[in-house]
N, C-alpha and C positions, 0 to 999 in steps of 0.2 A: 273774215274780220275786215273790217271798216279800212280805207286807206284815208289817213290825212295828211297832205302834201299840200307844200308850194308848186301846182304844177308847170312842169316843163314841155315846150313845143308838143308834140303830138301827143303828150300824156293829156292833158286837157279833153274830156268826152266833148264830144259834138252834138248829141243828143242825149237823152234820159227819159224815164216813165215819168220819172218826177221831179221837178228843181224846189228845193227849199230854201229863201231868201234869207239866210239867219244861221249863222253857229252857235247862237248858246244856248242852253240846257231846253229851251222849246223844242230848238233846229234840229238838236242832235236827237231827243226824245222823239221827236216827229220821224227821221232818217230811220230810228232800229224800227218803229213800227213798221215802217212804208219797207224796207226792207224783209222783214218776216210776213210781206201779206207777197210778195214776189218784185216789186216793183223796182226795177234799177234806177237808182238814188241817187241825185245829185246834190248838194251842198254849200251854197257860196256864202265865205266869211271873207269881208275886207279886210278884216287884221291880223296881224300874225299869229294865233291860237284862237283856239274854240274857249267860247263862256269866258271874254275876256272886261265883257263891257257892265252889260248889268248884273251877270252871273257871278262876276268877280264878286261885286260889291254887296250881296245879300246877304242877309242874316244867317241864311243855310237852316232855315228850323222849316218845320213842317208839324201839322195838326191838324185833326179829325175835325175842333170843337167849333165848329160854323152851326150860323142857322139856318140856311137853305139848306133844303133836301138835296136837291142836284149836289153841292159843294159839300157836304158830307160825304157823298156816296163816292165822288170823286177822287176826295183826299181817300178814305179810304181807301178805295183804290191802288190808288200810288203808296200808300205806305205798306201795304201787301206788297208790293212789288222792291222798295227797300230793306223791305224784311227777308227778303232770298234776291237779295240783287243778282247775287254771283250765278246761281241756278238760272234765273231769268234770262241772263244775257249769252250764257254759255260758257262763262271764264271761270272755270274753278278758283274758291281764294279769291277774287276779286275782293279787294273791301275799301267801301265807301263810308269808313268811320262811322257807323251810324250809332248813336247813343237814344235812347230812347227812356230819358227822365223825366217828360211830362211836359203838359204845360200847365201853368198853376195863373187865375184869372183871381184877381184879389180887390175887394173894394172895402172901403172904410165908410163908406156913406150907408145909412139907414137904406132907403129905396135901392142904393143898389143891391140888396139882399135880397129882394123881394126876385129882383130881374136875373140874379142870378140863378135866384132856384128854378126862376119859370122856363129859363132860358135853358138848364138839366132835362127837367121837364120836358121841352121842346123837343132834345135832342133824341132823349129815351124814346118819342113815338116814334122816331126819324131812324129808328135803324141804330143810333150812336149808345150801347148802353154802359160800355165801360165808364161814360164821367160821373165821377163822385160831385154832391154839393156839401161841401162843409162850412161848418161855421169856425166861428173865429178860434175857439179854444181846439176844436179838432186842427184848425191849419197850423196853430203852434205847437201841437203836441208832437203833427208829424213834419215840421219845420220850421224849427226853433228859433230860428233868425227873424223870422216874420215879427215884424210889429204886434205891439196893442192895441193899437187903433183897427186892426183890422179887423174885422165885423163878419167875415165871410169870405168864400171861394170855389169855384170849381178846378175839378183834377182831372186829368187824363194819364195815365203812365204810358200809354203807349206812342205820345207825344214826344216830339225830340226834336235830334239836327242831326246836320253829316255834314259831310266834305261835298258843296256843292264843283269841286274841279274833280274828281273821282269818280262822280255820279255824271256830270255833262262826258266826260271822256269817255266812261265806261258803256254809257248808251252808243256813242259812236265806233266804240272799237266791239261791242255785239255786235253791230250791225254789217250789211255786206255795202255800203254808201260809199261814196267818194269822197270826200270832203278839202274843197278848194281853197286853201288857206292865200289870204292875198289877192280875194279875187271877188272883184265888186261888182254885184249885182247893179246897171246904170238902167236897164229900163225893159220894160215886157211887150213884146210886139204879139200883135192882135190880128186875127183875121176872121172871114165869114163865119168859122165852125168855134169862134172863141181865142183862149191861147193859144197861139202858133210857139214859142219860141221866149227865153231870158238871155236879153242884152247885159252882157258881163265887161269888165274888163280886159277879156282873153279873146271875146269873141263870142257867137250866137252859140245857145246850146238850145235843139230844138226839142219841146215839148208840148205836151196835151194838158200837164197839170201843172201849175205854179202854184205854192205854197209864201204867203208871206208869214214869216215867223222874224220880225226884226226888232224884236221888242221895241222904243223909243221910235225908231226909225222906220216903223211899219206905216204910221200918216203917210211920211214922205212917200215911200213904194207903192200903196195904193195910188198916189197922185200923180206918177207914171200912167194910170189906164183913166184919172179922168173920176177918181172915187175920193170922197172927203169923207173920211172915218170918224166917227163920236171918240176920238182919243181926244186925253187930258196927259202931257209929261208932268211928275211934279217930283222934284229932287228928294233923294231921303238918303240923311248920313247915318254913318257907323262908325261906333268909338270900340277900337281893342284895346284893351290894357293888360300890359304887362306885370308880370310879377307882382300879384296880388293875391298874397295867404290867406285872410281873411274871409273871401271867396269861396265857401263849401265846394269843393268839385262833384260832389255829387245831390246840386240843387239841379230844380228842375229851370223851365224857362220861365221867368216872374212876368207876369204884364197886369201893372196898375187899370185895371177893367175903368175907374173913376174918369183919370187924364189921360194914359195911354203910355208912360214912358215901360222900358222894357227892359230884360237886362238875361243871360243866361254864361252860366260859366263856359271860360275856354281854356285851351291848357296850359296853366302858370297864370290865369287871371279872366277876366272875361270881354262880352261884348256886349254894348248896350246900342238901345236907339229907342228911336222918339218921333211917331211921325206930326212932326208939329206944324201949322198952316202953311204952306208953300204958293207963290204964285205960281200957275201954268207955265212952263218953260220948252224953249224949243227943243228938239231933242239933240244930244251933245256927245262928245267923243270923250273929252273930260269933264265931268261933272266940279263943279266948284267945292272946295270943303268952308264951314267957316268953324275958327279958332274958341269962338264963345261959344260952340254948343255943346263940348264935352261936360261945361260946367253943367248947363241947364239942364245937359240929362241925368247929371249925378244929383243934382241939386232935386231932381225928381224921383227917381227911385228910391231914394233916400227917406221919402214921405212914407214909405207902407215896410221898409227894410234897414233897419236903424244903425247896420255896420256901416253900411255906405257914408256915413256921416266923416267913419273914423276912417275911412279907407282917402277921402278928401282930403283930410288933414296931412296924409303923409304923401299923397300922388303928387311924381315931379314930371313934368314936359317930357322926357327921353323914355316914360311907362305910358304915353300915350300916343296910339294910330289912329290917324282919321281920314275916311275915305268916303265916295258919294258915288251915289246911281241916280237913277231914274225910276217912277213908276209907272207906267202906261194904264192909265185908271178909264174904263168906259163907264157911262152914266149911274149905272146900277154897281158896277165895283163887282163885275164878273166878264170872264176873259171871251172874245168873239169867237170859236170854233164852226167851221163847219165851208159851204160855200158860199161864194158869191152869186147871188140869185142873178145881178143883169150880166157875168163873163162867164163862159162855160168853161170850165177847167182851173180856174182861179179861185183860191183857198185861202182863209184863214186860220191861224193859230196864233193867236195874239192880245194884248189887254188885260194882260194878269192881276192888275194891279197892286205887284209885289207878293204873288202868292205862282209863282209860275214855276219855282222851286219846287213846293210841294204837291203842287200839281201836275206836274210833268209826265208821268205817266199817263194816266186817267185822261188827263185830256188830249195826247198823240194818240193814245188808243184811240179813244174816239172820234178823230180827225179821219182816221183812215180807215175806219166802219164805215164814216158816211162818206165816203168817198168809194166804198166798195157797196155799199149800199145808199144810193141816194133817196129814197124814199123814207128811213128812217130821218132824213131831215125834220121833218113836220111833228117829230115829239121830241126833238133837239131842246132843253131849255138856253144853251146856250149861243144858237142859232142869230145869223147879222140880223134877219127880218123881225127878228124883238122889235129893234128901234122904231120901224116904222108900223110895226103890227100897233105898241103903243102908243103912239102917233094921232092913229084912226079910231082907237079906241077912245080916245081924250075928245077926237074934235066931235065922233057920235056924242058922247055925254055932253059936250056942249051945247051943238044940235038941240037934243033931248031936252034940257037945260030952258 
């Protein structure tokens, strides 16, 4: 079983097969893989708990229904692996709340109808065959809250959420890792053959392989060895509300497919979000909340879900939580796994943006395949050499051009 301590004098390893710059639900998911492939595991979190920064603050949903192939197969994946968490990890009983009501994709616009069934379509060749496309009279028939305006939708049931602090924990206490609470990764020293060693706040732990898993704060870690990462930070809040009966408890998760606001029951009420334009931000220990946006996303859900309307009328200040993270978005809005091609032994797991939850699995797995297998690199879709493979691609057609 995994240890997670503040360590004390000699407890502190000196070395490790592997150091992972990051506690939350990446860090820890990357630790049980690297763990079950044999690898003595290390783990440095600057704060006092794992999955306390961006893990805290996520929605906790996860879903199949993407359009890339890669990011089906993936979630996949990982929802396999939520579906027998406790099996997986080795903890009898273990449970990660996991609810699996769906995710319901609803648009009221004419052409969105068209994109949703192509987008079913899509999925069906891709391996994804459970989503349904329904039209508007079938989404109120089997969810009667839904609007008249709505015109259409896809279904998943096997779509949901869980307890993203039960799922980050329960990967690390599978796992045989150490896990350094309180103890800050400050910089990676380098020699002829690659990583030599991570400069911590306790002191050097030498290794071959460093992992950056720091969600927000992985730019920064890379810029330790001298690398400037295609990361975008962009803030995205969460509204919980309390004590709302109105609330079906067993709807699924609604996302307006048209604008994007979002909303899925929680227990005694629910949570909603809205990822609406944010400027690029640095990365942050406290994310700022603001006070106008609980309205705008009510005032949004509300367009396709018509109780929402009456749920406003009676919501007071003391039934509202509001809280903020971070997204770590790369150009294409899929996460960098794999290695770094100019440092030998330096890894990433990183740039989820905002889907790092339900990826968790799928993608530590894969981290430490190509890490036991480096040649499978080269059919990586997820691989850092996209960036620049695109790159040379662009400027040939230019060329060409």
């Amino acid at each position: 079983m995994g240890k997670i301590t503040v360590p004390q004098g000699d407890e502190f390893p000196r070395s490790a097969d592997m150091v992972v710059i990051g506690g939350g639900i990446i860090g820890c998911a990357t630790a049980f893989y690297a763990s079950r492939a044999g690898f003595d595991t290390v783990v440095l979190e600057r704060r006092d708990g794992l999955g306390t920064l961006t893990t805290a603050a996520s929605e906790e949903c996860f879903r199949a229904q993407f359009d890339e192939p890669e990011n089906i197969r993936m979630m996949q994946e990982s929802i396999a692996v939520f579906e027998n968490f406790a099996d997986v990890i080795g903890i009898p009983g273990y449970d990660i709340n996991i609810h699996q009501k769906g995710y319901l994709f609803l648009t009221a616009r004419e052409e969105g109808v068209e994109l949703l069934r192509k987008r079913v379509e899509h999925q069906h060749r891709n391996g994804l065959l459970d989503v349904e496309f329904l039209d508007g009279d079938e989404v109120r028939k089997r969810f009667p809250h839904v609007g008249h305006n709505v015109l259409a939708a896809t279904f998943r049931e096997k779509d949901g959420w869980l307890s993203a602090h039960e799922l980050t924990h329960g990967f690390a206490k599978g796992s045989t890792a150490f896990f350094a609470l309180r103890t800050g990764a400050t910089g990676i020293r380098l020699d002829a053959h690659g990583v030599a060693a991570v400069v911590t706040t306790r002191g050097e732990i030498a290794t071959r392989c460093a992992v950056i898993a720091a969600g927000p704060f992985s730019g920064v870690v890379a810029s330790w060895v001298g690398l400037q990462l295609p990361l975008t930070n962009l803030r995205r809040q969460k509204v919980v509300l309390a004590d709302v009966p109105l609330v079906p408890s067993n709807a699924p998760m609604h996302i307006d497919a048209d604008e994007g606001p979002y909303w899925r029951p929680e227990v005694g009420g629910a949570a909603l979000g809205w990822a609406l334009p944010e400027e690029p931000s640095e990365p942050m220990e406290h994310v700022p909340t603001d006070w106008t946006f609980p309205a705008v996303v009510l005032e949004g859900v509300a367009r396709l879900v018509p109780f929402w309307n009456q749920v406003m009328e009676k919501l007071t200040r003391e039934k509202i939580f509001l809280s903020a993270g971070q997204y770590t978005c790369t150009p294409d809005n899929k996460p960098i796994i794999g290695p770094c091609p100019d440092i030998p032994g330096l890894y990433f797991n990183l740039g989820y943006a905002g889907h790092g939850i339900m990826a968790s699995a799928g993608g530590a797995r894969l981290l430490v395949d190509l890490i036991l297998k480096p040649s499978t690199n080269v059919e990586n879709p997820f691989r850092y050499e996209r960036f620049s493979e695109a790159c040379t691609r662009i400027s040939a057609e230019r060329m060409i051009i």
